[in-house]
Structures are given as structure tokens and as C-alpha cells.
N, C-alpha and C positions, 0 to 999 in steps of 0.2 A: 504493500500500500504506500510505503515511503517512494518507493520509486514512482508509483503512479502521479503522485504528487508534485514531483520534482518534473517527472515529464510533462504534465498538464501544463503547471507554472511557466517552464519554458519554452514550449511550445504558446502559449499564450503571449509571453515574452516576445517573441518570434515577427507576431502578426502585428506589434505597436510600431511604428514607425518614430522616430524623435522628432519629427513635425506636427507628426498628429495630434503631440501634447506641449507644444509650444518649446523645443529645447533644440537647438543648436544640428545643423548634420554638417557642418566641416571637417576636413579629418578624416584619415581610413577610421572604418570599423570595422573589429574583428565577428563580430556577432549581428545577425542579421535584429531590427531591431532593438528594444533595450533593452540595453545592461540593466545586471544587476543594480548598480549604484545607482541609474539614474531612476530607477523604481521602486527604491526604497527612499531618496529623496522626497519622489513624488506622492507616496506613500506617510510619511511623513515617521517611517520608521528607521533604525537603524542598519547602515547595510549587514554587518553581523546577523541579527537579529532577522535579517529579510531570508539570508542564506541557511539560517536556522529552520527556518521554514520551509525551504524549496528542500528540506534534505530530511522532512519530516522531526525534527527534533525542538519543537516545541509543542507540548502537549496544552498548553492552556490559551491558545489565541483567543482573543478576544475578538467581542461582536464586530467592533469600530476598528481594528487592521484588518479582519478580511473585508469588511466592506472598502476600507480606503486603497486598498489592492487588489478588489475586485474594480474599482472605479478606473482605477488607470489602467488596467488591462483590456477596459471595454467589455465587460463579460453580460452577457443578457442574462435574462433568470434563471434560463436553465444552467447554464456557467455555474452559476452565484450558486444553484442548490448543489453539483457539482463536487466546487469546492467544500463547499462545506462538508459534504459528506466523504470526500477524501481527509480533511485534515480530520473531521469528528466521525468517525468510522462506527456504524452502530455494535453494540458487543457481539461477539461471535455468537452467533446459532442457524440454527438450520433452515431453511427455509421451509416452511409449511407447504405440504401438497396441495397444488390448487386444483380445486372443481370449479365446473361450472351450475348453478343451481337451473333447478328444474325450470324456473320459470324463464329464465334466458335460453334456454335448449327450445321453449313453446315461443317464445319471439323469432330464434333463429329463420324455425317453419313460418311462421305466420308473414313474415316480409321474403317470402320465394323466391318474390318475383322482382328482387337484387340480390348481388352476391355480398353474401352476410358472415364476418364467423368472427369467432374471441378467441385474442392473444393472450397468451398468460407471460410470465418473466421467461427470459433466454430466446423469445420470437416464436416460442412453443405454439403451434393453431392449437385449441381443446377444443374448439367443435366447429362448427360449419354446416351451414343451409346446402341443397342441394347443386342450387346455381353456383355457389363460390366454388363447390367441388368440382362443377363443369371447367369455370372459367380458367383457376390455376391447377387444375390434374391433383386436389389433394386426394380426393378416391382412390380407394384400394392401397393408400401407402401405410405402413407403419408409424407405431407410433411417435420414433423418433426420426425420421423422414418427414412428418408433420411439427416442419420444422420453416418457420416463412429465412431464416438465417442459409440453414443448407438450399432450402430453395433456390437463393440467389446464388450463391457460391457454388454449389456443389454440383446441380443440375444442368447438363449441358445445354440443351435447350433454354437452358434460361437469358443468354447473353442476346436470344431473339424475338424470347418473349417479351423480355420488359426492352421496350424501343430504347430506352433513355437510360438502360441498363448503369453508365456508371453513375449516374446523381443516383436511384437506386438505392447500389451497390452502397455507396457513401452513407448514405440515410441508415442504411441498416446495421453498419460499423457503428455511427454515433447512436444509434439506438441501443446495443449492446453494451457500446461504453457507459451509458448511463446506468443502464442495470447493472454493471460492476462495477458502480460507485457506491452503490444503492447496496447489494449483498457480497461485499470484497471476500466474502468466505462460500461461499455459493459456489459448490466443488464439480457440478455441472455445467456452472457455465464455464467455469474455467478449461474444464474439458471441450466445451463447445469452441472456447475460443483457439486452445492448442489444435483443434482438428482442425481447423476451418487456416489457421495461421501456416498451418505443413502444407496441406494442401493447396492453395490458393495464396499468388504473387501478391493481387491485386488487395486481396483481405489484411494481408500480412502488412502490406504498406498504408494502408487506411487507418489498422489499428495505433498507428506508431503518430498519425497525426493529434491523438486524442480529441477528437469531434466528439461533443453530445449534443443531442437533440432529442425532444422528445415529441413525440406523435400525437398529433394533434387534425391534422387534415391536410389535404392536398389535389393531386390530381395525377393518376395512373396514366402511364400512353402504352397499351400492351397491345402484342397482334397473337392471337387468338389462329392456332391452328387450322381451326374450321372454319369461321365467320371475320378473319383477318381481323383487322387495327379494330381496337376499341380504345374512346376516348373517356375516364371513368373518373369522376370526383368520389374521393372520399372523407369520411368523416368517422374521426376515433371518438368513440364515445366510451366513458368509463362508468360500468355501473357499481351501486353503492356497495360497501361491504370486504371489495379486495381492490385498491389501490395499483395494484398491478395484475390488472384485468383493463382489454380493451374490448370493446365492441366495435368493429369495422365496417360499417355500410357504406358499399358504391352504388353509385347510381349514375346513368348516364343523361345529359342536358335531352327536354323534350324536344322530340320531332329532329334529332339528330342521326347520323347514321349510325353513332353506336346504340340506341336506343333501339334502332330495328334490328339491328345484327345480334343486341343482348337479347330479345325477346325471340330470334331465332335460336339461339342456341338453349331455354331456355324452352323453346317447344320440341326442339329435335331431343334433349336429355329429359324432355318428359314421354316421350315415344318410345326411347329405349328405356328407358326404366318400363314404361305398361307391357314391353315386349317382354319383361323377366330378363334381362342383359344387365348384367353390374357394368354401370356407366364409369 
């Protein structure tokens, strides 16, 4: 966790420029960004005391220097919670197994007619409507295959299915990072992230950026084996009770052509299902 912290810090370091906070760029610089001194200046702490920090060794930061180095690094909220939960790491324990309650498994069915399903911690799908299972092939996978992380990475097909593959790709790195902020003892994810790190250049290089982000809504550009491009807003909805729990509904803009091509796909995976065919 010391190290995660020392990386984040500098890496954040990384992205401030010394114009962007009013101080001086004449002069080579060795380090892309600010230095240390010039951010504990700004900070208004000591540089000791700054480097104390980027190397995990001050256990009692106080509210008022992360916030005032949170300020000069630029960090948005999700940054800000981030940090915090790198230097205050919550105490070791396990993560509880998550369900999904009955009544969200009866929402999944009852809105069909978009692709629906809930992530749990690690990018884990725990359930999914029929049409989601059309759309991105979760049917018939395993349970640890039902995974939206390996999806992206692992699945070769996947670098055609998602058009915009490396934004993606990125999004789903800082998604992870978040949730290893959140459970730095989480022995699963951390296996998730060695698999995904051996296997895959491109993950391995992501994770080393420290991007967080958390999931909130967007807009999918995937092409769809059967019924080609679909253009699909989505929207993460969190229902109450487990905080890392999302609910994902797409929907396509009316009268567009992914609107027709989703209700095709959508009548042809309700034909083969009446046929007795595991779609």
C-alpha cells in the first residue's frame, strides 16, 4: 500500500505543470512536472514531511494537508477519496460475498427490453437480463469468465467489439484501481490484477498510470456480431444496501438505428430461446 501511494502521489506529480500553478519553468528539469519541493511549498508543508508521505511513513495526516495536496495536484473527488483511502487504509478483513437480492434479479427481467445487469467489486457481472446476455456473449460463461475486467482484456474479440476499445480499456484499469484503494487486502482482486498484468501489455501499462474513476454513466460504441454498431448510453445506478453494487442500464437514443438493431437482436434471442436453443 506504501508503494501504491508513493506511485499515485507521483504520478499525480507528473501531470502538474509549474505554470499551471503560477511558479517559474526556466531551467532544465529533471522530473516531468513538480518536484517535490515545489509541492510541499505549495502545500504549505515541509519538504521532509511531504517525502514522508509519498513513502507512506506518516500515519496521522491530517484532514487540512491532504486537502492542501490534494489542491495543488488538481485531484477531482474521486482522486480526493483515492487518496485518502491509500494513506487511511480501512483494517484488514475480508470482503463479504456479495448477492444480489431477489428483488433486483425481478427488475433485471422486468426492463428486457434493454441490456441490464449488476457489477459487484473486481468488474464481477452477478446477474444479467437476457438482452445484456445477447448483447456482450455473457451466456453460457463461467463464473469467473463473468468477469466485464477479463472481458476486455482477455477476450479476443473484444478489441472489435468495443469500437473505442482503448478509452474502454482505460476506464476499466481506473475502475479496478479504485476498488484496490477501497479493499488493498482483497486477495482476489489482487489475483485478478497479476492475471490480467502477465497476460496483457496494454493492462500492465494502464495499471502503472494509477487512473481512478468511478462509474457513473457514459456512452458504449460497440459492433455487435449480428446486428453491427450499436450506439448505447449508459447509466450506473447503485442500489441501496451494498455500496459496491452497480446497476447498468443501456438504452439506445429513440428512433435511432441502434434502437432498431437493439430490438432486432432482442426479437431474434427471443426466437431462439422459444426454439429450446441456449442462446
Amino acid at each position: 500500500m506504501n508503494h501504491d501511494l508513493g506511485e499515485f502521489l507521483r504520478s499525480r506529480r507528473a501531470r502538474v505543470r509549474p505554470d499551471d500553478v503560477g511558479l517559474p519553468v526556466g531551467g532544465r528539469r529533471r522530473v516531468p512536472g513538480l518536484r517535490r519541493e515545489e509541492l510541499a511549498m505549495l502545500a504549505g508543508v515541509s519538504v521532509d514531511y511531504y517525502m514522508r508521505l509519498e513513502q507512506g511513513r506518516t500515519p496521522a495526516v491530517s484532514d487540512s494537508v491532504l486537502d492542501a495536496v490534494a489542491r495543488v495536484l488538481r485531484l477531482d473527488e474521486t482522486e480526493r477519496a483515492h487518496l485518502r483511502n491509500l494513506v487511511r487504509p480501512t483494517p484488514t478483513r475480508r470482503p463479504a460475498p456479495q448477492r444480489v437480492r431477489p428483488g433486483l434479479l425481478r427488475l433485471l427481467d422486468m426492463v428486457g427490453d434493454v441490456p441490464a445487469f449488476v457489477m459487484g467489486r473486481r468488474s464481477d457481472i452477478l446477474a444479467s437480463n437476457a438482452l445484456a446476455d445477447a448483447v456482450y456473449g455473457f451466456g453460457g460463461l463461467s463464473a469467473e469468465e463473468r468477469n466485464a475486467a477479463r472481458h476486455t482484456f482477455l477476450r479476443p474479440e473484444a478489441r472489435t467489439f468495443y469500437r473505442d476499445w482503448p478509452s474502454v480499456a482505460a476506464d476499466m484499469v481506473a475502475f479496478l484501481r479504485l476498488d484496490a484503494g477501497r479493499y488493498p487486502d482483497d486477495a482476489r482482486l489482487a489475483a485478478l490484477v497479476g492475471e490480467l498484468s502477465v497476460k496483457d501489455e496494454t493492462f500492465r501499462k494502464l495499471w502503472a498510470q494509477h487512473k481512478v474513476l468511478e462509474k457513473t454513466h457514459g456512452t458504449k460504441q460497440l459492433h455487435h456480431p449480428l446486428v453491427g454498431d450499436l450506439d448505447l448510453d449508459y447509466e450506473a445506478l447503485r442500489p441501496g444496501g451494498d455500496p459496491d453494487l452497480t446497476l447498468n442500464v443501456y438504452t439506445a437514443r429513440a428512433g435511432s438505428p441502434s434502437e432498431e438493431r437493439l430490438k432486432l437482436l432482442a426479437s431474434w434471442n427471443a426466437s431462439v430461446d422459444a426454439r429450446g436453443v441456449d442462446a
